[in-house]
N, C-alpha and C positions, 0 to 999 in steps of 0.2 A: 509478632512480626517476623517476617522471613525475606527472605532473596524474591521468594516464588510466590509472594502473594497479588504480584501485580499479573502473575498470570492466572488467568480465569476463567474458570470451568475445563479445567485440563488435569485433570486428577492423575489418568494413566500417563502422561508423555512425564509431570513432575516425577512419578514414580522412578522411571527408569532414570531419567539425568540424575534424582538426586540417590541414588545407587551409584551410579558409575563414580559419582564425587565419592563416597564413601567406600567404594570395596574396588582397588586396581584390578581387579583381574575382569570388571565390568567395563573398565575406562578403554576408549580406543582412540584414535590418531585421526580420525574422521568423522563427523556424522553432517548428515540433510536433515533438516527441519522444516515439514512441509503440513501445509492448512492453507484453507483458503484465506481471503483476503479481508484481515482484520482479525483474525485468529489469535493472532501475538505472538508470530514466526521469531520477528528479534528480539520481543520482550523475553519469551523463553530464550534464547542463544544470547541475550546480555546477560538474564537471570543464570544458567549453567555456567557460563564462564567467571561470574563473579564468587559464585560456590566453587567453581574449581582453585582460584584464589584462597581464598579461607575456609576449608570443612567445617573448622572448628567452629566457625562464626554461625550457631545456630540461627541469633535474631537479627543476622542481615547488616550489624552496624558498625565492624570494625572498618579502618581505614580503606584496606586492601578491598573491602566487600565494597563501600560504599563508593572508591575511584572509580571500579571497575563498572556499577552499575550505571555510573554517569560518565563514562567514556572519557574519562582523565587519565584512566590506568597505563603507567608505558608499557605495559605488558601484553594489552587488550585493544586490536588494532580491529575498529569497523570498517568495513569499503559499504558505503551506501550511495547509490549513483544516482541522479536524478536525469541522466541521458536514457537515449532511446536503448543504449547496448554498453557493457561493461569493454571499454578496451584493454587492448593488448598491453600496452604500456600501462595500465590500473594493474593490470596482473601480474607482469612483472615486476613492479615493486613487493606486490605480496610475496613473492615466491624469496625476493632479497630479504624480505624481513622474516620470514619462518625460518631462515637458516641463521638467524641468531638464537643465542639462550637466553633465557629470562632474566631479565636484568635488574627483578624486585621479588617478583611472585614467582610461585611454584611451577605456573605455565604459559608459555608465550601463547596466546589465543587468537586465532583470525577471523574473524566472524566478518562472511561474505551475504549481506542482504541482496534478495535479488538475482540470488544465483541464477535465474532463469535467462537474466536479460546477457548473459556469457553466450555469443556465438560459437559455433562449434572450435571454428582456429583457436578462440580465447580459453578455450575449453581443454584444449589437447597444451594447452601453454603450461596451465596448471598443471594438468595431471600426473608430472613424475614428481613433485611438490607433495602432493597431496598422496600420493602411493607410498611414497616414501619419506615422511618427514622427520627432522632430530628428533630426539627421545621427549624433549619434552615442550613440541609442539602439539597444538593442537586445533583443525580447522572445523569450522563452523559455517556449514552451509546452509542458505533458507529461500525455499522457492516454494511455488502454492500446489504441486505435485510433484513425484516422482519422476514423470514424464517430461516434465520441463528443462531436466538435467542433461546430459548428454550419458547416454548407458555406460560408457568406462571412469564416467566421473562418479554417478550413483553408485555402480558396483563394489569402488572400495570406501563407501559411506556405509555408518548404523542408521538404519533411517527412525528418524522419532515423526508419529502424523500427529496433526495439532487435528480438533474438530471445532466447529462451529460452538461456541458459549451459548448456553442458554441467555434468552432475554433477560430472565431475572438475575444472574450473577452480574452482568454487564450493568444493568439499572441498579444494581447494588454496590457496585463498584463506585458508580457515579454519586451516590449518595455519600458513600463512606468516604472518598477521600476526596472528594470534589465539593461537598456540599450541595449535591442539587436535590431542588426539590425532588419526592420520590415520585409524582406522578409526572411531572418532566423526564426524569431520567428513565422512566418506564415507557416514555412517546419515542422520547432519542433511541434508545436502546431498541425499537421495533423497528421504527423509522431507518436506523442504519445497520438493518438485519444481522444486530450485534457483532458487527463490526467497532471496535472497542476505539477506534481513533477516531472516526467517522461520529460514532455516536457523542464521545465529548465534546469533538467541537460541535456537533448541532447544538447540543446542552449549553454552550459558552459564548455561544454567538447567534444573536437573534438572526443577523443578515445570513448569515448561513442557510437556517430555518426559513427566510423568507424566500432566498433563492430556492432552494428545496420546495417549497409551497408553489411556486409559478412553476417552478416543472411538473410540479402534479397537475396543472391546471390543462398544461397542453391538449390531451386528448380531448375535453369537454368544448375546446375553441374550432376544433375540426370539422368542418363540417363537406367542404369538398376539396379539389384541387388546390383552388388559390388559395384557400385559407392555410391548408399542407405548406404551403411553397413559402407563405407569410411567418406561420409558425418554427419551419424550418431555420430561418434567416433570424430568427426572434433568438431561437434556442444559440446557434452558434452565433452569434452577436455577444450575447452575455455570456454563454460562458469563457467567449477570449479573456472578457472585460473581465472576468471571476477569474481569470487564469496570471492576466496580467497583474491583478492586486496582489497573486503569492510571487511573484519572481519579479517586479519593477525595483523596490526598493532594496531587495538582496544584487540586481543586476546595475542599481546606481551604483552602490555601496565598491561594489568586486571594482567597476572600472575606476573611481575615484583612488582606493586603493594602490591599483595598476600603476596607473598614473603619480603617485607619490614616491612609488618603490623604482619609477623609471626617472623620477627626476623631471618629469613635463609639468605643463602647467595643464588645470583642468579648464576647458573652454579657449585656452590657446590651441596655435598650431602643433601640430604633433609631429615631431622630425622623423625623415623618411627611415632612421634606423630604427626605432619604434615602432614602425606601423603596422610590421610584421605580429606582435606580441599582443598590440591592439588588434586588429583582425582576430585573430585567433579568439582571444574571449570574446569579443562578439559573436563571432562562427560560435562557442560552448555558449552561450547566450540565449541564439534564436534555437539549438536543438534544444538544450533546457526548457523554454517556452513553449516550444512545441509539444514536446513531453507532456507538462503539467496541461497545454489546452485538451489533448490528446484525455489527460487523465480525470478532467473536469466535464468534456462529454462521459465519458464511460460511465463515472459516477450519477451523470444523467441519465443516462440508459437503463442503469440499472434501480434507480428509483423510478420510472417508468414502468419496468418489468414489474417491480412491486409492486406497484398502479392494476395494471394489472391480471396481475397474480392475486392480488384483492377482490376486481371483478370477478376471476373467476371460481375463489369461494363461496362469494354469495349466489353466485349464480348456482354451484354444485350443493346449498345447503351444508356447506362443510361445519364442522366444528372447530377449525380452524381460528387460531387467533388472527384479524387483521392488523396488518404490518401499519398501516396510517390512520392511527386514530383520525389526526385531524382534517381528513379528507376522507371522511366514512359516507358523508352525502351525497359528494360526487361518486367515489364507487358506486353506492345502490342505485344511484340515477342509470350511471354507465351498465351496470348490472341491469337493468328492470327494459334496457332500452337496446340491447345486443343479444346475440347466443353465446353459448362455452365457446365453438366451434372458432365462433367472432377473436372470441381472447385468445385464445391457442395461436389462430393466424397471426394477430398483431403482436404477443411476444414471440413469434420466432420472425416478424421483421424485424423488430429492437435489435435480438440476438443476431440478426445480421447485419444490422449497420454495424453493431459490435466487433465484429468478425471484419468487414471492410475497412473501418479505419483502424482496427490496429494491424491487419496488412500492409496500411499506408493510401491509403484511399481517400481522395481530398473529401475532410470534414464535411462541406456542406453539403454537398451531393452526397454522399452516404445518409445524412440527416432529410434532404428532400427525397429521397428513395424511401427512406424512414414514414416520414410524416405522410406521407399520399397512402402508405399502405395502412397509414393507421384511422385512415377517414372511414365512416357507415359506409356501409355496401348495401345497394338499394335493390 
């Protein structure tokens, strides 16, 4: 056992981080940590920072190693933002706390997940921070490219690229430390095109797998307009509902809280010098929500694409593994009953209702633009 076995299928990027841990004159003041999405961006940037804590701790279990992987360590500070954009004020606390020294371990470590969601102002806030930081600071940035960064922020970064995991390390993962069966964690692991978070929790939640399954079903309901327009209302219906289950009970919880530390009572009146404090979490509340419904289409979309991108290897004869097992009937229906040409169109309308709502594009209408394009063409 190691720091880096939770990361998977990433042989060259452990190579390089676990060098820099071991020989200084590899180590530097910055690096970007970029893959797509499910790669294990922070799994590696908690894995490197918890090696930079203990060298010595080859099998991952001294104190130092183990705080740090579970984000106890006061040394080892994450910003992970569940808003639409990382603010200003996120960032300047960071920039307060790199200018302290390490106050247990060997290196004060900042690890920014997300770095993509930094507007350019919040971008240029950082940057003499991160140009210039004490001797033994060290930041940690992770966005799903290069290009996502702002160019004077990547330029004084080492960049480490994460790749896509094989299916089989991910469904081995899941087996090894999850216990899942192995032909489950070999449907999860396809199903959420080894993306390694996504694919557990399919693995650990049936409703998950069943929402997933009803998204697969959409295109075979299609058959013209109205059915589109039905469909459309169907999909963003449930997934508020799917968005609402992850943020309801952490957003009772925050205002309950609020409300204790303010001294009001919960379900009484709220005094007018409060209300200020209350608004505000509400305001981080509905952008929070927003976020995750935001983030619960996309996940839609993109098991869709999968959809198919299944059609259209049966269609091309590919030798191709398909990504859903358990919707291989529908594929070859959808297959035997459209062209390549057909699939091609309908994933780059997917790919553009993708592209409208994360511009900010009211959800249902990017979805009913979606769905009318994905009906037979007669």
């Amino acid at each position: 056992m190691s720091v880096w076995d939770a990361l998977v299928g990433q042989p060259e990027a452990v190579a390089v981080l676990s060098e820099a841990v071991r020989r200084p004159e590899a180590m530097t003041h910055a690096w970007l940590i970029t893959g797509p999405p499910g790669s294990g961006r922070s799994v590696a940037a908690r894995a490197f920072a918890a090696a930079l804590q203990d060298p010595a701790d080859v099998d991952g279990t001294s104190h130092e190693t183990q705080t740090a992987l579970a984000g106890t360590h006061a040394d080892v500070t994450v910003l992970a933002t569940e808003k639409v954009v990382i603010s200003i004020d996120e960032a300047r606390n960071l920039i307060g706390l790199a200018q302290r020294s390490p106050s247990q371990g060997r290196w004060r470590v900042i690890i920014v997940e997300d770095a993509d969601r930094m507007v350019e102002r919040t971008s240029n806030v950082l940057l003499k921070a991160i140009e210039e930081p004490p001797p033994r600071t060290v930041w940690i940035l992770c966005a799903p490219s290069p290009q996502d960064v702002l160019v004077t922020i990547r330029s004084r970064c080492r960049l480490v690229n994460l790749r896509v995991p094989p299916a089989q390390d991910v469904a081995d993962l899941l087996v090894e430390k999850d216990g899942v069966d192995p032909d489950l964690a070999m449907e999860c692991a396809l199903a959420a095109q080894s993306h390694i978070g996504m694919a557990r929790r399919l693995a650990a939640n049936p409703n998950a797998r069943e929402y997933r399954a009803k998204v697969l079903a959409i295109p075979a309901t299609i058959r013209g307009v109205g059915d589109a327009i039905l469909a459309a209302g169907t999909l963003v219906d449930e997934a508020t509902e799917e968005s609402k289950v992850a943020t309801a009970e952490r957003d009772a919880a925050e205002k309950t809280e609020l409300l204790r530390n303010l001294g009001a009572e919960e379900g009484g009146t709220i005094p007018p010098a409060l209300r200020a404090q209350v608004r505000q979490l509400e305001e981080e509340q509905k952008r929070r929500a927003r976020r995750a419904l935001i983030d619960v289409l996309d996940r839609a979309m993109v098991d869709l694409l999968s959809f198919y991108r299944d059609v259209l290897v049966v269609q091309l004869d590919s030798d191709q593994v398909l990504m859903n097992r358990a919707a291989e009937s529908a594929v070859r229906e959808m297959a035997a009953g459209s062209a390549p040409e057909q699939s091609l169109q309908r994933m780059q309308s997917v790919g553009v209702a993708r592209t409208r709502i994360a511009a900010g594009a009211a959800p249902l209408l990017a979805i009913e633009a979606m769905t009318v394009a994905l009906r037979p063409q007669n």
